[in-house]
C-alpha positions in Angstrom: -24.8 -3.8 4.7 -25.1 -3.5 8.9 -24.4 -0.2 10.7 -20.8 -2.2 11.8 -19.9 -2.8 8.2 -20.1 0.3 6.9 -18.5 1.9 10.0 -15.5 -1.0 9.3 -15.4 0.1 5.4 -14.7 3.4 6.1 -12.5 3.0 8.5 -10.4 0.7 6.4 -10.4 3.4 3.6 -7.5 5.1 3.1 -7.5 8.6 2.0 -5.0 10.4 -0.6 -3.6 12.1 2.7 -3.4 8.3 4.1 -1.5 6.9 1.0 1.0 9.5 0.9 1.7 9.4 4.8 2.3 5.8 3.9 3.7 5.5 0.8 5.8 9.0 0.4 5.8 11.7 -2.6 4.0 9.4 -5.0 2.6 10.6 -8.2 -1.0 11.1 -7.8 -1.6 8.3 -10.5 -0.4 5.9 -8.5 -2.1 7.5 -5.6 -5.2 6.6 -7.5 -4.6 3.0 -8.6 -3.9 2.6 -4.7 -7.3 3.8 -4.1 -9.1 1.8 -7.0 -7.2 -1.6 -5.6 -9.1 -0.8 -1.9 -5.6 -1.4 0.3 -5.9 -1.6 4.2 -2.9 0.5 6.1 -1.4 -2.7 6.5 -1.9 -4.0 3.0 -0.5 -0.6 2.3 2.5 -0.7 4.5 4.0 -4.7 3.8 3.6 -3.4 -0.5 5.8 -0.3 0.4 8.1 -2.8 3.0 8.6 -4.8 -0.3 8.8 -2.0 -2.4 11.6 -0.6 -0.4 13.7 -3.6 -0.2 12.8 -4.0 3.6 11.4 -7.3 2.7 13.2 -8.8 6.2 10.6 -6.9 7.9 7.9 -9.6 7.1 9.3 -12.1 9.5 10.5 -15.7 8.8 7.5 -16.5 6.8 8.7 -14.2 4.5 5.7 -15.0 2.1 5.7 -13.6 -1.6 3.2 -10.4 -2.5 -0.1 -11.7 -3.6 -3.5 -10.1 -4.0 -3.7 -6.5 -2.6 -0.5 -6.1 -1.6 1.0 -7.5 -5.1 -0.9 -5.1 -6.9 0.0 -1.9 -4.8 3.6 -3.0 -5.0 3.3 -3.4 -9.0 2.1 -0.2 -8.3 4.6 1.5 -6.4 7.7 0.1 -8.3 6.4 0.9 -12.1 8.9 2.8 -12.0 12.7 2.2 -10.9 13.0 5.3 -8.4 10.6 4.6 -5.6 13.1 3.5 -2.9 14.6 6.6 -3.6 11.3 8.9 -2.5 11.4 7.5 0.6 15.1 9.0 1.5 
């Protein structure tokens, strides 16, 4: 790996203080599975956009959750109360 990917991976690396900016008072369980699936802020952001029923927000493409962002959204809504964290 070049000097410029590294620098790049750790940039894109989202720390526990990162994920909770983002994602709200999560349980730190979820706080890891976000880590182990390697979201980007925006990756982050459009699962917590869907996760929060703000799903207009994704423009008129409005294409469904896959990859990344499908798995931190699986994530985020394992339970039925997340919208509500973010009140």
């Amino acid at each position: 790996m070049n000097p410029d990917d590294r620098a790049n991976a750790a940039a894109s690396h989202l720390s526990r203080r990162d994920i909770l900016d983002i994602a709200g008072n999560i349980e730190d369980a979820k706080v890891a599975a976000i880590e182990r699936a390697g979201a980007t802020v925006e990756q982050l952001e459009e699962a917590v956009a869907w996760a929060s029923g703000l799903s207009g927000v994704m423009g008129k493409e409005r294409h469904p959750r896959s990859g990344v962002v499908a798995e931190v959204y699986e994530v985020l809504t394992a339970d039925e109360d997340y919208g509500d964290e973010l009140d």
